[in-house]
ZAVEX-306970 format. One record per residue: residue number from 1; residue in three letters; x, z, y of N, C-alpha, C, O, CB in turn. Coordinates in nm, 2 decimals. Glycine has a CB too. Layout:
BEGIN
+-----+------+--------+--------+--------+--------+--------+--------+--------+--------+--------+--------+--------+--------+--------+--------+--------+
: seq : type :   n.c1 :   n.c3 :   n.c2 :  ca.c1 :  ca.c3 :  ca.c2 :   c.c1 :   c.c3 :   c.c2 :   o.c1 :   o.c3 :   o.c2 :  cb.c1 :  cb.c3 :  cb.c2 :
+-----+------+--------+--------+--------+--------+--------+--------+--------+--------+--------+--------+--------+--------+--------+--------+--------+
: NUM :  ALA :      X :      Z :      Y :      X :      Z :      Y :      X :      Z :      Y :      X :      Z :      Y :      X :      Z :      Y :
...
+-----+------+--------+--------+--------+--------+--------+--------+--------+--------+--------+--------+--------+--------+--------+--------+--------+
//
This chain:
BEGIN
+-----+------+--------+--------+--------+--------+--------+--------+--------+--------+--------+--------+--------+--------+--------+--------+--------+
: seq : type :   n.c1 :   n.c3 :   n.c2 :  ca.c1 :  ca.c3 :  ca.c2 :   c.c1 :   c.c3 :   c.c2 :   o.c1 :   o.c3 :   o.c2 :  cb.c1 :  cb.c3 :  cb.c2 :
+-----+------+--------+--------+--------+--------+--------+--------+--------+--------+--------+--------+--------+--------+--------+--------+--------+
:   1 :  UNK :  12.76 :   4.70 :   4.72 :  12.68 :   4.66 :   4.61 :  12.75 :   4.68 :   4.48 :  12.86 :   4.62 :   4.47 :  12.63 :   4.51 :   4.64 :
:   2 :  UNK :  12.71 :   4.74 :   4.41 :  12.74 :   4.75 :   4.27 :  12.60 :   4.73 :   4.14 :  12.48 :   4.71 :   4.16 :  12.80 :   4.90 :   4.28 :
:   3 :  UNK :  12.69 :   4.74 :   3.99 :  12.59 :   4.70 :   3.89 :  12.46 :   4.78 :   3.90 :  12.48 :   4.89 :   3.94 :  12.64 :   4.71 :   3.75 :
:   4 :  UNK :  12.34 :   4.74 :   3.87 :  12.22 :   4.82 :   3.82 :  12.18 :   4.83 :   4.01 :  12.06 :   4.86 :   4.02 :  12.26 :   5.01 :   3.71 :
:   5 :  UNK :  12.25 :   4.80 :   4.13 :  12.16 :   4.79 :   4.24 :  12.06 :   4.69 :   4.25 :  12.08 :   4.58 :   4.19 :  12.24 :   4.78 :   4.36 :
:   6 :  UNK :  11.93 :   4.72 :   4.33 :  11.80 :   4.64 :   4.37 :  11.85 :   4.58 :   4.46 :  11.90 :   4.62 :   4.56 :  11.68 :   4.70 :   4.41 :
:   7 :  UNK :  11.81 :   4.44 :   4.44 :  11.83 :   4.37 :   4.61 :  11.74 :   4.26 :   4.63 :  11.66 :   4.23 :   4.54 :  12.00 :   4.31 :   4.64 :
:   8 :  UNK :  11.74 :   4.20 :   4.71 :  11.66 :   4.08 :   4.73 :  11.74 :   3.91 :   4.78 :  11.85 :   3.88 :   4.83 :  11.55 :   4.14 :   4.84 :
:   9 :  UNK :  11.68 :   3.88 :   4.77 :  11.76 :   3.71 :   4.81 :  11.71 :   3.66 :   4.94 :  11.61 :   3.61 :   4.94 :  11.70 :   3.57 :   4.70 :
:  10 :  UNK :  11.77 :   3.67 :   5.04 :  11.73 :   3.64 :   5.21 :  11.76 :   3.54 :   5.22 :  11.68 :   3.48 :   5.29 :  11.77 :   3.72 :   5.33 :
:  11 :  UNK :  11.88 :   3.44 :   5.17 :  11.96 :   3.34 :   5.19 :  12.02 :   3.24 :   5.13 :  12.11 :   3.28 :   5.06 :  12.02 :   3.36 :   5.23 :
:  12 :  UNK :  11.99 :   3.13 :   5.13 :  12.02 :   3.04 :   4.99 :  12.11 :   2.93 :   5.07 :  12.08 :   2.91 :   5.19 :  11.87 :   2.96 :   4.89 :
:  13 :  UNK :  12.23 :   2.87 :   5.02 :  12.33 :   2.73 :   5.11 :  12.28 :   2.64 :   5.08 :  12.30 :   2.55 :   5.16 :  12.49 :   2.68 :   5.09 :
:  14 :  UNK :  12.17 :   2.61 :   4.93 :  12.12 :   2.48 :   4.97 :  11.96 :   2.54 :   4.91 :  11.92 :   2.64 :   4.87 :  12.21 :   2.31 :   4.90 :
:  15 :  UNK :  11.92 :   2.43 :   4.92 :  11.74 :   2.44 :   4.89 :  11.77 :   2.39 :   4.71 :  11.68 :   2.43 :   4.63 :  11.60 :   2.26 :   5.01 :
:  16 :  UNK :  11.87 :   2.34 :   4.67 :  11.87 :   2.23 :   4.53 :  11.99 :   2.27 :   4.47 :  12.08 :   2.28 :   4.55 :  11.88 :   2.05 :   4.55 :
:  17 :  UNK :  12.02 :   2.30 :   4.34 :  12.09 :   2.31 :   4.26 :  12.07 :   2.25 :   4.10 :  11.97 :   2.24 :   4.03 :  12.10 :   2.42 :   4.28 :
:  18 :  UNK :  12.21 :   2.20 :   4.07 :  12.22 :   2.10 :   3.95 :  12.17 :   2.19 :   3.83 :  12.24 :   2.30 :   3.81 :  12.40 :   2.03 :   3.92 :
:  19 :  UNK :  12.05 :   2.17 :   3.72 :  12.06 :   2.22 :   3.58 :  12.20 :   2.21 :   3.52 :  12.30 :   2.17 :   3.57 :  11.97 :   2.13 :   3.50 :
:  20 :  UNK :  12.18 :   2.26 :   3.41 :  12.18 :   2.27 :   3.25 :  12.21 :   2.14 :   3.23 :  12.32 :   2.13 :   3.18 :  12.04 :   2.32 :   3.17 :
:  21 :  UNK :  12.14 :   2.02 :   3.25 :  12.07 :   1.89 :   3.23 :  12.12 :   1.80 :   3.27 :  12.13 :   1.70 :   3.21 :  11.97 :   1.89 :   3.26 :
:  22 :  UNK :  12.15 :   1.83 :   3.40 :  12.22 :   1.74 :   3.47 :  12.09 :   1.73 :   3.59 :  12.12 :   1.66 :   3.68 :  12.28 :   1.60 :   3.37 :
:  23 :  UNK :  12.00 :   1.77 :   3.59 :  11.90 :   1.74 :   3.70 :  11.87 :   1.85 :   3.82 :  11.92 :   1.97 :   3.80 :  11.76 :   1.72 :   3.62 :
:  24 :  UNK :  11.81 :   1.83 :   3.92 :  11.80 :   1.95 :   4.00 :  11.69 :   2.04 :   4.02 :  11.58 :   1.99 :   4.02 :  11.83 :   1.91 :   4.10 :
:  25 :  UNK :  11.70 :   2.16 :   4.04 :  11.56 :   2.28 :   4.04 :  11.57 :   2.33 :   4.21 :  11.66 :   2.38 :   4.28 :  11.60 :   2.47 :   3.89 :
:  26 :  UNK :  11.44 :   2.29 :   4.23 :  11.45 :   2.41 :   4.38 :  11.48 :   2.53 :   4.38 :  11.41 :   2.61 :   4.32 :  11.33 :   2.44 :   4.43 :
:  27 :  UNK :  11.56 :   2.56 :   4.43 :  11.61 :   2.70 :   4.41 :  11.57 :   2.79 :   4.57 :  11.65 :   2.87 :   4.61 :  11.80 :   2.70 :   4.37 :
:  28 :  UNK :  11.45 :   2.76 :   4.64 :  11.37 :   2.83 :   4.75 :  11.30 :   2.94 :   4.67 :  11.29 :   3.06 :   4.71 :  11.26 :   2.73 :   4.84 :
:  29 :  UNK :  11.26 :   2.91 :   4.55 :  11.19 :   3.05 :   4.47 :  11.27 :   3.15 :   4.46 :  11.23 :   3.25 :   4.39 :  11.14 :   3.03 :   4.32 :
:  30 :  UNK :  11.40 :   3.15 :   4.52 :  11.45 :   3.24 :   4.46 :  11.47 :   3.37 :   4.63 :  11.53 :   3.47 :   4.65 :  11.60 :   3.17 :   4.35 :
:  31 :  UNK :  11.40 :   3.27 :   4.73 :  11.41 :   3.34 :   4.88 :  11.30 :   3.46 :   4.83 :  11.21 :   3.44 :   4.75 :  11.35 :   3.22 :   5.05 :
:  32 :  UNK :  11.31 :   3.61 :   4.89 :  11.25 :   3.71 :   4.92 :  11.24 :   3.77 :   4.76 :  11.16 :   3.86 :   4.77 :  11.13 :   3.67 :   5.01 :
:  33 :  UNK :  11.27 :   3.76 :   4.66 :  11.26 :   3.80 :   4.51 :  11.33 :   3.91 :   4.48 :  11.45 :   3.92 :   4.51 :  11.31 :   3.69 :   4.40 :
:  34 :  UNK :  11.26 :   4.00 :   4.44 :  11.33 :   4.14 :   4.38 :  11.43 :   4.09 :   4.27 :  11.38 :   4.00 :   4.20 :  11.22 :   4.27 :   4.31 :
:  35 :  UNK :  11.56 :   4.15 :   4.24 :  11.65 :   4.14 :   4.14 :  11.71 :   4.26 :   4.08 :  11.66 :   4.37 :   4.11 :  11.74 :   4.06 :   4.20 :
:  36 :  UNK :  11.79 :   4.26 :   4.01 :  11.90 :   4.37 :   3.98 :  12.02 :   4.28 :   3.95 :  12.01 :   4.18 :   3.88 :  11.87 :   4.47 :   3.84 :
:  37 :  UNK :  12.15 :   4.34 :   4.03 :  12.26 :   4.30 :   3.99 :  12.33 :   4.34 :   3.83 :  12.35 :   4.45 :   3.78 :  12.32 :   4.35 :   4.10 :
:  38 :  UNK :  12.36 :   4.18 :   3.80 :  12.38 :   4.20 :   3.65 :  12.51 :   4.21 :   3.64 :  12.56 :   4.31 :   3.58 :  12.32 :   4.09 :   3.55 :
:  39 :  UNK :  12.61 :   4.10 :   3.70 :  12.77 :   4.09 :   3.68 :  12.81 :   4.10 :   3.85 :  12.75 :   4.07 :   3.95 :  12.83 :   3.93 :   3.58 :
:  40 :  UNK :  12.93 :   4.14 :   3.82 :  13.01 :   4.12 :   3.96 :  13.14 :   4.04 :   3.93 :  13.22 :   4.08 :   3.84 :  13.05 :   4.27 :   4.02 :
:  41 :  UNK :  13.16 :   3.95 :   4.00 :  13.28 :   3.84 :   4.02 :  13.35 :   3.83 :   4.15 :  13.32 :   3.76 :   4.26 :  13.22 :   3.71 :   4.00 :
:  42 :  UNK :  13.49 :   3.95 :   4.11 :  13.56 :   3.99 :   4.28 :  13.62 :   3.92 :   4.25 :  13.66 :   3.92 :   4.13 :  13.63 :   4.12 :   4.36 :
:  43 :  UNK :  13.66 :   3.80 :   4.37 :  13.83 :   3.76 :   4.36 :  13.86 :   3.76 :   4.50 :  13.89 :   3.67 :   4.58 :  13.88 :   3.61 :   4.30 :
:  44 :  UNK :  13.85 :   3.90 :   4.52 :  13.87 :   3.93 :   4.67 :  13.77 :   3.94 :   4.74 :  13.68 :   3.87 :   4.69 :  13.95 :   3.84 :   4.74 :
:  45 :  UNK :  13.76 :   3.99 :   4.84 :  13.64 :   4.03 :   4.96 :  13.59 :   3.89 :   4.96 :  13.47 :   3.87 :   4.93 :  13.69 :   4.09 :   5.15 :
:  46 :  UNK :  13.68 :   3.77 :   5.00 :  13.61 :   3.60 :   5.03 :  13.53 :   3.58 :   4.93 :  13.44 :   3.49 :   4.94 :  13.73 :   3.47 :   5.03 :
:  47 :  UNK :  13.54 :   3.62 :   4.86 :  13.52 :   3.55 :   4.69 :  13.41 :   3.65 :   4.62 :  13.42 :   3.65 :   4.50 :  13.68 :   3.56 :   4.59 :
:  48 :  UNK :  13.32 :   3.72 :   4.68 :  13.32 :   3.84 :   4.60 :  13.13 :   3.83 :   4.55 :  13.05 :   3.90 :   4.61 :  13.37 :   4.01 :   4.72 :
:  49 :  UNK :  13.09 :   3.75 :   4.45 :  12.99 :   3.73 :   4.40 :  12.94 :   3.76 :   4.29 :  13.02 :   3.75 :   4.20 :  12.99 :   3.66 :   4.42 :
:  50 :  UNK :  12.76 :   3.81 :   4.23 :  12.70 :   3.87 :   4.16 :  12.63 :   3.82 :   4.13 :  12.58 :   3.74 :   4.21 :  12.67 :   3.94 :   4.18 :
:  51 :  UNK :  12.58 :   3.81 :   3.97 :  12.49 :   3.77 :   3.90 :  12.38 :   3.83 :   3.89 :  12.40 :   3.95 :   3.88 :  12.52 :   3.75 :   3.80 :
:  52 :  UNK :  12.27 :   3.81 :   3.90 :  12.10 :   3.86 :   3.90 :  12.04 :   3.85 :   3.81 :  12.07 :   3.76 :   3.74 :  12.01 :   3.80 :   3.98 :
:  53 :  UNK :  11.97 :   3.92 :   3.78 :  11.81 :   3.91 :   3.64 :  11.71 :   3.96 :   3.77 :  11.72 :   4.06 :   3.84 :  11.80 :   4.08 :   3.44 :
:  54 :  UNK :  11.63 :   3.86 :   3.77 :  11.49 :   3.85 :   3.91 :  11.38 :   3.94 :   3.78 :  11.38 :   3.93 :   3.66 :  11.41 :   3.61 :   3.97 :
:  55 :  UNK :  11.31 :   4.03 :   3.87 :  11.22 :   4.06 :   3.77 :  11.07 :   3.99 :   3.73 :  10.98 :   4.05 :   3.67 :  11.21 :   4.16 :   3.80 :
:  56 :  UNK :  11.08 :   3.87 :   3.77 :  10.97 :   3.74 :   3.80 :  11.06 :   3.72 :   3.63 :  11.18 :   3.73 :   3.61 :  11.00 :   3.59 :   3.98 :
:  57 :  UNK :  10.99 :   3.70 :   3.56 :  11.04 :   3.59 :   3.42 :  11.04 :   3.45 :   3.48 :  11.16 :   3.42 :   3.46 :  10.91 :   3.58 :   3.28 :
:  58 :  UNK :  10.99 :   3.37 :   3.52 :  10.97 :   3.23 :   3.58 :  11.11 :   3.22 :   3.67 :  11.18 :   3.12 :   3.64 :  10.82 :   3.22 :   3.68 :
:  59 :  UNK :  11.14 :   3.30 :   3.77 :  11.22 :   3.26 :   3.85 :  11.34 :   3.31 :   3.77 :  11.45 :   3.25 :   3.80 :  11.20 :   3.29 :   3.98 :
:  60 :  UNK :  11.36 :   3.39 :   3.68 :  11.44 :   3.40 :   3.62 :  11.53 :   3.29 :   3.49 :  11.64 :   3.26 :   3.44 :  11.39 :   3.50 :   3.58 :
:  61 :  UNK :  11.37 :   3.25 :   3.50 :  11.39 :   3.10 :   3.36 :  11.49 :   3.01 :   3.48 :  11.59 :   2.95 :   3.45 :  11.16 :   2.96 :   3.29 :
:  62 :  UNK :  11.45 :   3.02 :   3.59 :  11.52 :   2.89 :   3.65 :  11.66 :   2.93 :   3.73 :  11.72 :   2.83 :   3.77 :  11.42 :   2.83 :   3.77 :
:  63 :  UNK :  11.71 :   3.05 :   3.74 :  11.85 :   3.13 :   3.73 :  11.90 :   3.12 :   3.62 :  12.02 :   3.14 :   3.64 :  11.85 :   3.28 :   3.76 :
:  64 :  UNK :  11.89 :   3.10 :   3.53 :  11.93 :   3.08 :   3.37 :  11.97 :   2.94 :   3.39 :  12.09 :   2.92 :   3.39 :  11.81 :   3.10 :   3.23 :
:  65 :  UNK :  11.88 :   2.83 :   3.40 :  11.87 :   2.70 :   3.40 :  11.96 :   2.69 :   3.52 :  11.99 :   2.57 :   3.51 :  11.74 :   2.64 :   3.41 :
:  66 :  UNK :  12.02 :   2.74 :   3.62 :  12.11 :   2.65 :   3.70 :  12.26 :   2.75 :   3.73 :  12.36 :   2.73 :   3.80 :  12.03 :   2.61 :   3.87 :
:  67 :  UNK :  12.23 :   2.85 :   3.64 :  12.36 :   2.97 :   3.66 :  12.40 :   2.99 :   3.77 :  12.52 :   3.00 :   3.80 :  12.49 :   2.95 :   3.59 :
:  68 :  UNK :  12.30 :   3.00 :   3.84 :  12.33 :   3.03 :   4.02 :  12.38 :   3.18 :   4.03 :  12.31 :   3.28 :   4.01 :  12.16 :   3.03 :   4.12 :
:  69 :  UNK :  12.55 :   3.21 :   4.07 :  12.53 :   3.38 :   4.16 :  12.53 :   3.37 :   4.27 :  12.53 :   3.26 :   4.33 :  12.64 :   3.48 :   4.16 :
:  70 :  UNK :  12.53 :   3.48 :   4.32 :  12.48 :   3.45 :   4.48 :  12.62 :   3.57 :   4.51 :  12.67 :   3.66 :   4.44 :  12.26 :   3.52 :   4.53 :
:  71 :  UNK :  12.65 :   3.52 :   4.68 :  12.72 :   3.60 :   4.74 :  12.69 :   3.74 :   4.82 :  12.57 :   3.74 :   4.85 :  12.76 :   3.52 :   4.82 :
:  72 :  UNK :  12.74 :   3.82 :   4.85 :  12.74 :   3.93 :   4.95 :  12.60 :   3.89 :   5.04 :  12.49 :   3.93 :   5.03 :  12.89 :   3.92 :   5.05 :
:  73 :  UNK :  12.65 :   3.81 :   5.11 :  12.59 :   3.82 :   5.26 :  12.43 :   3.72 :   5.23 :  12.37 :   3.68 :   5.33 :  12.74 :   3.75 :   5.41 :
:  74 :  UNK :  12.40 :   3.68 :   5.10 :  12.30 :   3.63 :   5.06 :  12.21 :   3.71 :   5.03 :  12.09 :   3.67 :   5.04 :  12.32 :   3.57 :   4.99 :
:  75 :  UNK :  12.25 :   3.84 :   4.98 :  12.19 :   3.96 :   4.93 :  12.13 :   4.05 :   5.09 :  12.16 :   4.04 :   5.21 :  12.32 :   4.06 :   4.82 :
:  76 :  UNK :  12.02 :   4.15 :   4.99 :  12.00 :   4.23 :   5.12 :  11.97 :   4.38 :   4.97 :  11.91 :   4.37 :   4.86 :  11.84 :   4.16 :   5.28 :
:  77 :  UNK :  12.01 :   4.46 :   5.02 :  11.97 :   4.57 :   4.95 :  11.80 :   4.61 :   4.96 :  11.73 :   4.60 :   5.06 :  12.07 :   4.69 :   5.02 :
:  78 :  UNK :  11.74 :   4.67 :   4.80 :  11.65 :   4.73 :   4.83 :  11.65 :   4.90 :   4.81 :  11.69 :   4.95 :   4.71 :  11.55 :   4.66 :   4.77 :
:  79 :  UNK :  11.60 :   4.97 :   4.90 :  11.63 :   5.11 :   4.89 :  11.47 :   5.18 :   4.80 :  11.46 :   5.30 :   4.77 :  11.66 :   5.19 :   5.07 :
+-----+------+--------+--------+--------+--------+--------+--------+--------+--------+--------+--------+--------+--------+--------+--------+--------+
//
């Protein structure tokens, strides 16, 4: 996986993640959603996670609001 690839969100570790705010957003909107990988954050194969722009504006407002990246094996490629 590299920058500018399509992928989708198959897998999330929890259903809830903390705002901006201090409060929590369901973050299930973000299962099955087309994305583009925006940043990549290697610190090694263990460690090796990417930032998204969903092409949903809405679920995107709520990736902004909790600065969620997602890992490798969370992703699934779209061809």
């Amino acid at each position: 996986m590299k920058l500018g690839d399509k992928v989708k969100v198959i897998k999330l570790h929890r259903n809830k993640e903390m705002n901006l705010w201090g409060g929590y957003d369901d973050v299930t909107v973000f299962l099955n959603q087309a994305a583009t990988i925006t940043n990549h954050y290697d610190k090694g194969q263990l460690c090796e996670k990417f930032g998204l722009e969903f092409d949903d504006d809405w679920i995107q407002i709520t990736r902004e609001r909790t600065g969620l990246i997602f890992s490798k094996e969370q992703l699934e490629m779209i061809l």
